[in-house]
DRENDO-1510 file (C-alpha; in Angstrom, 1 decimal, always signed):
<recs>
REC; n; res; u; v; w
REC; 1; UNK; +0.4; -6.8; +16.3 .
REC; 2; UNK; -1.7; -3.9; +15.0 .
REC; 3; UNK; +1.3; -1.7; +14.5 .
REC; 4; UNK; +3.2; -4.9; +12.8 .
REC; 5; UNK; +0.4; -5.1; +10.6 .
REC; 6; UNK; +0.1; -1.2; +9.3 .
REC; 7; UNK; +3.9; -1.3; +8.6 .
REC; 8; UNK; +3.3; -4.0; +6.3 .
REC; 9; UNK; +1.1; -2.7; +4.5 .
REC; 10; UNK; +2.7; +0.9; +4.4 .
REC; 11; UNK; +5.4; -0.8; +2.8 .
REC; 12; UNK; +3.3; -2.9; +0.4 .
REC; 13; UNK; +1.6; +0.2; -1.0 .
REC; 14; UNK; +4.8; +2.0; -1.3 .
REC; 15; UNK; +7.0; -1.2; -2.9 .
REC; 16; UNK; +3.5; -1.0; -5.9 .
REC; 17; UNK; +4.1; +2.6; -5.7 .
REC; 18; UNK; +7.6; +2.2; -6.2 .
REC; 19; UNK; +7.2; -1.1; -9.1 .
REC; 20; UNK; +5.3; +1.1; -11.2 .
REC; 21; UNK; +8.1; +4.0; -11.7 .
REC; 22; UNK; +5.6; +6.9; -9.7 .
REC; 23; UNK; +6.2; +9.3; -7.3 .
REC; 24; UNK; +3.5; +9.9; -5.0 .
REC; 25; UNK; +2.2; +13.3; -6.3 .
REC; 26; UNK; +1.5; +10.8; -10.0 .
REC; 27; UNK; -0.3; +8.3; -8.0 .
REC; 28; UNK; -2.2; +10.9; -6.6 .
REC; 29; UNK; -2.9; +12.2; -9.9 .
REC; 30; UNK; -4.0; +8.5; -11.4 .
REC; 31; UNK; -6.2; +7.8; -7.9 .
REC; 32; UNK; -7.4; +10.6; -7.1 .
REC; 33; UNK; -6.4; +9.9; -3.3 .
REC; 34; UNK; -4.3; +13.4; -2.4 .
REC; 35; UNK; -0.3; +12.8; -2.2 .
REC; 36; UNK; -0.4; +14.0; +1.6 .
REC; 37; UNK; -2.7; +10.9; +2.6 .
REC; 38; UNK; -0.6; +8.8; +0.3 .
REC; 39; UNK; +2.0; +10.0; +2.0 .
REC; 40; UNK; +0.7; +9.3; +5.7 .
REC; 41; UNK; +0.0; +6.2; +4.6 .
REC; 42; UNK; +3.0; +4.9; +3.7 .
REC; 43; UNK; +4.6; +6.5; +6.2 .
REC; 44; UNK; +2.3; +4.9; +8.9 .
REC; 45; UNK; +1.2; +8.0; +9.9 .
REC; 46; UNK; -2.7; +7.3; +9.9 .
REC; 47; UNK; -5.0; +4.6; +10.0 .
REC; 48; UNK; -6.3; +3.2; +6.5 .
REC; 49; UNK; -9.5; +3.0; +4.8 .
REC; 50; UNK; -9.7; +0.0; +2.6 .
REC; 51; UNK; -12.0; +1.7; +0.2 .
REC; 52; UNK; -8.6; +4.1; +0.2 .
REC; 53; UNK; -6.5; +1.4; -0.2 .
REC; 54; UNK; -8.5; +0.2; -3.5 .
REC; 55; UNK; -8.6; +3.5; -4.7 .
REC; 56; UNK; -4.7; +4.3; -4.2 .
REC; 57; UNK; -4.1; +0.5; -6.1 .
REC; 58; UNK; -6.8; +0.6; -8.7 .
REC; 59; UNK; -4.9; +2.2; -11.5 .
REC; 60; UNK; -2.4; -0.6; -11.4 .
REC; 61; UNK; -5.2; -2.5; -11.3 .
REC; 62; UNK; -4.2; -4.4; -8.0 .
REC; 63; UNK; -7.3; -5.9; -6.1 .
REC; 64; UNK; -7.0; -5.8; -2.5 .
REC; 65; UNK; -7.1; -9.6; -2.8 .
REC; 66; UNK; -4.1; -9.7; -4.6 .
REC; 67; UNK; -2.6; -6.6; -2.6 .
REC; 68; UNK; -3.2; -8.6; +1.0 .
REC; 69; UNK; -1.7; -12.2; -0.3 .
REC; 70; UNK; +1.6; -10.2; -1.7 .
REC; 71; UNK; +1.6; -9.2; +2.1 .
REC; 72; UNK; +0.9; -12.5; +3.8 .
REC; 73; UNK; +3.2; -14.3; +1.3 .
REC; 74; UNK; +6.0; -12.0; +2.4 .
REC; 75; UNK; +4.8; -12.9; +6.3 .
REC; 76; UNK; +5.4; -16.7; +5.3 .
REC; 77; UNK; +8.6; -16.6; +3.8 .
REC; 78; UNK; +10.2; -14.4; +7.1 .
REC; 79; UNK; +8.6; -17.0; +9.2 .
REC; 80; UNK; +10.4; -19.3; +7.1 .
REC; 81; UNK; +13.7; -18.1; +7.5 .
</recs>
């Protein structure tokens, strides 16, 4: 379930990444969060820090609110299917 859990939210962070037209080396730029952890991250690759998470989302000003119920909305609608 863990592991279920950190792809999701790998993806989510890469789909914003992805929304907003950067690659990860400008979203590193705009956050401040280095592309190699931005790249771990969406890769799966390491374990997240929320306070990351915020940091890597804040200059599309996404709250991690908002982040986590894009997730759990997408969960829904599989279970759904």
């Amino acid at each position: 379930m863990k592991e279920d859990f950190l792809k999701k939210v790998s993806a989510e962070l890469k789909i914003a990444r992805i929304e907003n037209g950067d690659l990860q080396e400008d979203l590193a730029t705009k956050s401040g969060v280095a592309a190699s952890t931005i790249s771990k991250y969406e890769a799966g690759e390491k374990n997240m820090n929320l306070l990351k998470i915020e940091q890597i989302l804040k200059p599309y000003e996404i709250y991690l609110y908002i982040f986590f119920e894009r997730i759990l909305a997408k969960t829904q609608a599989k279970e759904k299917e």
